[in-house]
C-alpha positions as CSV (number, residue, x, y, z in Angstrom):
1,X,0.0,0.0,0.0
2,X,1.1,3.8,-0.8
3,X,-0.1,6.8,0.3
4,X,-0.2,9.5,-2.4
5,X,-0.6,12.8,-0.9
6,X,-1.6,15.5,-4.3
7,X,-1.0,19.5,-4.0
8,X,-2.0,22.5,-5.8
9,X,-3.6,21.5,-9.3
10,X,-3.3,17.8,-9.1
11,X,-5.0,17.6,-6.1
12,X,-8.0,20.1,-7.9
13,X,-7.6,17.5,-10.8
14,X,-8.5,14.2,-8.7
15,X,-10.7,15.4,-6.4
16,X,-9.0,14.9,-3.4
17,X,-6.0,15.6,-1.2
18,X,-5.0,12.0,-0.3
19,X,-5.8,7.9,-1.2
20,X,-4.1,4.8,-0.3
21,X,-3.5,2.8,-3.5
22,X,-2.1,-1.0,-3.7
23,X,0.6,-1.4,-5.9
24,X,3.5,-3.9,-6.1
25,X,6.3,-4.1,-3.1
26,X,8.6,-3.0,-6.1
27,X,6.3,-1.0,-7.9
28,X,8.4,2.6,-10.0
29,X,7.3,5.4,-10.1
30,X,6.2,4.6,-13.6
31,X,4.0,2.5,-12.4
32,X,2.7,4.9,-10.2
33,X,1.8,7.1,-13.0
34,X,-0.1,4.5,-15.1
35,X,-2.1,3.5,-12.2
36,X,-2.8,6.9,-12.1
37,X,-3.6,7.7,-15.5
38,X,-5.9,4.4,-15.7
39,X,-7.9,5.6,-12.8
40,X,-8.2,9.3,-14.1
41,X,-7.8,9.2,-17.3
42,X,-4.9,10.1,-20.0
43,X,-5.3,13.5,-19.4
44,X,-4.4,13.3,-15.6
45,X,-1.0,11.4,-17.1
46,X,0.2,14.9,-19.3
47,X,-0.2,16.9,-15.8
48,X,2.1,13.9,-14.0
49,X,4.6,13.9,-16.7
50,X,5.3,17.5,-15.5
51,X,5.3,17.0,-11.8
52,X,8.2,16.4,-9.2
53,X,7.5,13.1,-6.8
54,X,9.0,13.6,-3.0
55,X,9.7,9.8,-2.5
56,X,11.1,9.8,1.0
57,X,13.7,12.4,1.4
58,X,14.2,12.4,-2.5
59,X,12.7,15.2,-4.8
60,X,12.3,13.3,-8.2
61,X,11.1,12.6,-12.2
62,X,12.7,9.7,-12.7
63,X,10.7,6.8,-13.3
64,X,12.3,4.2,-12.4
65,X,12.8,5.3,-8.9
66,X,11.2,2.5,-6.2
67,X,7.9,3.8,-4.1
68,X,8.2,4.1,-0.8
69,X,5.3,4.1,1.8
70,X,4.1,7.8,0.5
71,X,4.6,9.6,-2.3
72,X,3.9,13.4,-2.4
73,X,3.1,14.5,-5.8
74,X,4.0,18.1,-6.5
75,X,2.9,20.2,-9.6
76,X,4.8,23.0,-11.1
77,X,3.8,25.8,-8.4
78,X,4.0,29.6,-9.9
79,X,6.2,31.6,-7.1
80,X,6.7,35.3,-6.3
C-alpha cells in the first residue's frame, strides 16, 4: 500500500487531497503514473509527466525510482 498525498492543481484535478492505493512491493514510479492515469484518465498522465515526486527524502522525475510508503506529488507551483 502507498499513500499519495496530491498539491496545488493535481490535487483540484483528482478530487482529493489523499488515497491509499495498492501497488506492487517493487512498484516505480512509472507504475505509479499509469495507475494513475488508468484511474483518471490520460489526461491526468500529461499533468504527472510535468510534476516532481518527494519519495522519502528524494525530490524526483525519474521513473524508475522504487515507491516508498508515501509519495507526495507536487505540480509545477508559480512563485513570487
Amino acid at each position: 500500500m502507498v499513500e499519495i498525498r496530491y498539491f496545488a492543481a493535481i490535487a483540484d484535478a483528482v478530487g482529493k487531497d489523499t488515497e491509499t492505493i495498492d501497488l506492487p512491493a517493487d512498484a516505480t514510479l512509472a507504475d505509479l503514473r499509469a495507475t494513475l492515469a488508468a484511474a483518471y484518465g490520460p489526461g491526468l498522465d500529461t499533468m504527472l509527466g510535468v510534476c516532481a515526486y518527494l519519495i522519502g527524502d528524494e525530490l524526483t522525475r525519474d521513473p524508475s525510482t522504487a515507491l516508498t510508503r508515501r509519495v507526495d506529488v507536487l505540480p509545477p507551483f508559480a512563485g513570487g
